[in-house]
N, C-alpha and C positions, 0 to 999 in steps of 0.2 A: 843337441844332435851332433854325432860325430860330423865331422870336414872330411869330405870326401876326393880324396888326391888322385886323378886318370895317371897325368904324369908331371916325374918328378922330375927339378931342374938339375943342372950340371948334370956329373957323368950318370948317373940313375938314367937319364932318358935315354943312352944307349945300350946300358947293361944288361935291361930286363926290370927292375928294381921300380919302375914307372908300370908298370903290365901288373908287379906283384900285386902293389900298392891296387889297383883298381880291382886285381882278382879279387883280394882280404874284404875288402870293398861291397862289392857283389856280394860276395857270400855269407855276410855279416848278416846285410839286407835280407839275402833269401831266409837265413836263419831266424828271423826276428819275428815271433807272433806277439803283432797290433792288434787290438778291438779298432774295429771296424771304423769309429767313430774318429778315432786317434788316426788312421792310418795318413792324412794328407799331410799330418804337424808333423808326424814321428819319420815317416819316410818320402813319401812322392813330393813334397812342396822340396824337398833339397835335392831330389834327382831330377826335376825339374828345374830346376836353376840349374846344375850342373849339364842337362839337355839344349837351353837356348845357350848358355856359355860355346859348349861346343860347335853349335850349329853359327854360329857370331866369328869364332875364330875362322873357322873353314870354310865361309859365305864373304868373309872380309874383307880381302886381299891382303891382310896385314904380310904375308907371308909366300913362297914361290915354292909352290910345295912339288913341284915337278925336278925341283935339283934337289931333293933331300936323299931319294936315293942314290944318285949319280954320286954324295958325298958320305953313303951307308949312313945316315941320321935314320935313325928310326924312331922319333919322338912323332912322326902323324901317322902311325903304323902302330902304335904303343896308346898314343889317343885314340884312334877309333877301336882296338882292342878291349881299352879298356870304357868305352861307354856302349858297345854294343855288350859285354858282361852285365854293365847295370842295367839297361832296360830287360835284360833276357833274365834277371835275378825278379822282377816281379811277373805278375801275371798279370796279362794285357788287360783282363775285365778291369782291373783295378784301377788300371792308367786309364781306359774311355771313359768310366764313371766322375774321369775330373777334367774337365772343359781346357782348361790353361796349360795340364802339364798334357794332354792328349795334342793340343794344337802344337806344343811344343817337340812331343816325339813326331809327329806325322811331319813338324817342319826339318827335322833331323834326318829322315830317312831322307824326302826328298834330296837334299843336299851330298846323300851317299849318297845315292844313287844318278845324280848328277856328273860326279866328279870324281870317284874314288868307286866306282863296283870293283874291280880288279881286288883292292882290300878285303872289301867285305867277302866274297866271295872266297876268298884266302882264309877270312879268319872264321867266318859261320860255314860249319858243315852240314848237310843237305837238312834238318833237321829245323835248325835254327833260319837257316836263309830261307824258307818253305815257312816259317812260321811270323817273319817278315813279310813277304810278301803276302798271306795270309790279313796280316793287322791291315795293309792297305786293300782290302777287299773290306775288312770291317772300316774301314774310314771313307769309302765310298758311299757307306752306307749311313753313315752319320748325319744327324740332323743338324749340324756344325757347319754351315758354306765353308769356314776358313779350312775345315780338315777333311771335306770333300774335296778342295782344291788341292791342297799338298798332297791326298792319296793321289790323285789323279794325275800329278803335275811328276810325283815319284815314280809311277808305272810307265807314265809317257818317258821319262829321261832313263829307264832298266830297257825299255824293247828296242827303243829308237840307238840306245848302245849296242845292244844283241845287233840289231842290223848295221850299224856301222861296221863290226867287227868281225863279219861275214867273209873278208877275204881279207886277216888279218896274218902277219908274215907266219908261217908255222913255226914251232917252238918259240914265239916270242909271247911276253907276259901277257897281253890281250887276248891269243889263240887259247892258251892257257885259261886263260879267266872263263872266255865264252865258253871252252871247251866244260868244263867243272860247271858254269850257268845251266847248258844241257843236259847236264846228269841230274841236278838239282831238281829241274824242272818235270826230268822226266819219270821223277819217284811219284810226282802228282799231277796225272794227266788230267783230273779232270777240274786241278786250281784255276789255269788258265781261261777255260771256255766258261768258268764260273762268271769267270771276272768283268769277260769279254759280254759275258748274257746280260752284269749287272749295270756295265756301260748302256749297252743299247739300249734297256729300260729307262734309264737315265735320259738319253735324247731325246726318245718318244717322248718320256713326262714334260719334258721341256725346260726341265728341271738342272740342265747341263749346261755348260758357258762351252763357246767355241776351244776354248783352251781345252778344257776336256772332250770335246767331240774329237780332236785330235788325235789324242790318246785312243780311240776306237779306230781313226785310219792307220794308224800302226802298228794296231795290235790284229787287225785284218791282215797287214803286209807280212807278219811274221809267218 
């Protein structure tokens, strides 16, 4: 199996050259017909790897990624570039059909959407961010507890943002981001109340941990 490079070291990680590298990447993948049987050897067992790698670096502290632009570094702008390309290069049925690398993207999104939406939001257009949030309405749905908690853990850290950023300075990159969040959202009015019906389902069954009932009082407050 090819080695799959997001970004590259030295100057590559500010030239673009780390972005190429993950685009070639992606679309390699998109290009490749696997029999069915083959599909977790030949592709998802190594973009799974490549999914807990990333969510390890940006979950770690190894790194202060709030001075990378203050110094134009664009290597966690080029990283998440280029792994929201990979998981957007398969099809999501694909990835839920496998337990490890499913807990694996649902534990990725979580972590965007925790610390980096302004990114993602930058780099998926209405399209692709709609179809993110989409996978965590299937991962709420999942018979998996671990990736019912990360859907649910990912929703709560995307609305509880959207409110934080309610009276954010104008033209600065938050206003920005939320602003872009509401266009996003507002191409699928009826994703949300979807989401919001499969929460309350979820409490009634009793089926729901406090952590998640949370995510239902905030998604009321929006």
């Amino acid at each position: 199996m090819n080695r799959i490079t997001l970004v590259q070291r030295g100057s590559g990680a500010n030239d673009g050259s780390g972005a190429a590298t993950g685009e070639q990447s992606a679309e390699a993948a998109k290009q490749s017909t696997i029999a069915s049987n083959e599909l977790y050897e030949a592709k998802l067992k190594g973009m799974s790897r490549v999914l807990q790698l990333v969510s390890h670096s940006l979950s770690g502290g190894y790194a202060n990624f709030g001075v990378m632009a203050l110094y134009n570094d664009a290597s966690l702008k080029l990283c998440i570039k280029g792994v929201l390309q990979l998981v957007m290069s398969v099809r999501f049925s694909e990835i839920i059909n496998f337990p490890k690398v499913a807990t694996n993207y649902f534990t990725l999104l979580e972590i965007l959407f925790k610390s980096h939406v302004e990114l993602v939001t930058e780099l998926c257009d209405a399209a692709k961010f709609l179809a993110l949030v989409s996978s965590l309405h299937e991962g709420l749905l999942s018979v998996q507890t671990v990736q019912q908690q990360h859907a649910a853990l990912a929703i709560e850290h995307l609305v509880k943002w959207h409110y934080q950023q309610r009276n954010a300075k104008p033209g600065s990159v938050e206003a920005v981001a939320r602003a872009r969040l509401d266009q996003y959202i507002a191409q699928s009015s009826t994703l949300l109340p979807e989401i919001l019906c499969t929460l309350f389902n979820l409490v009634s069954s009793q089926h729901m941990s406090t952590l998640r009932s949370r995510a239902v009082c905030i998604l009321c407050g929006i």
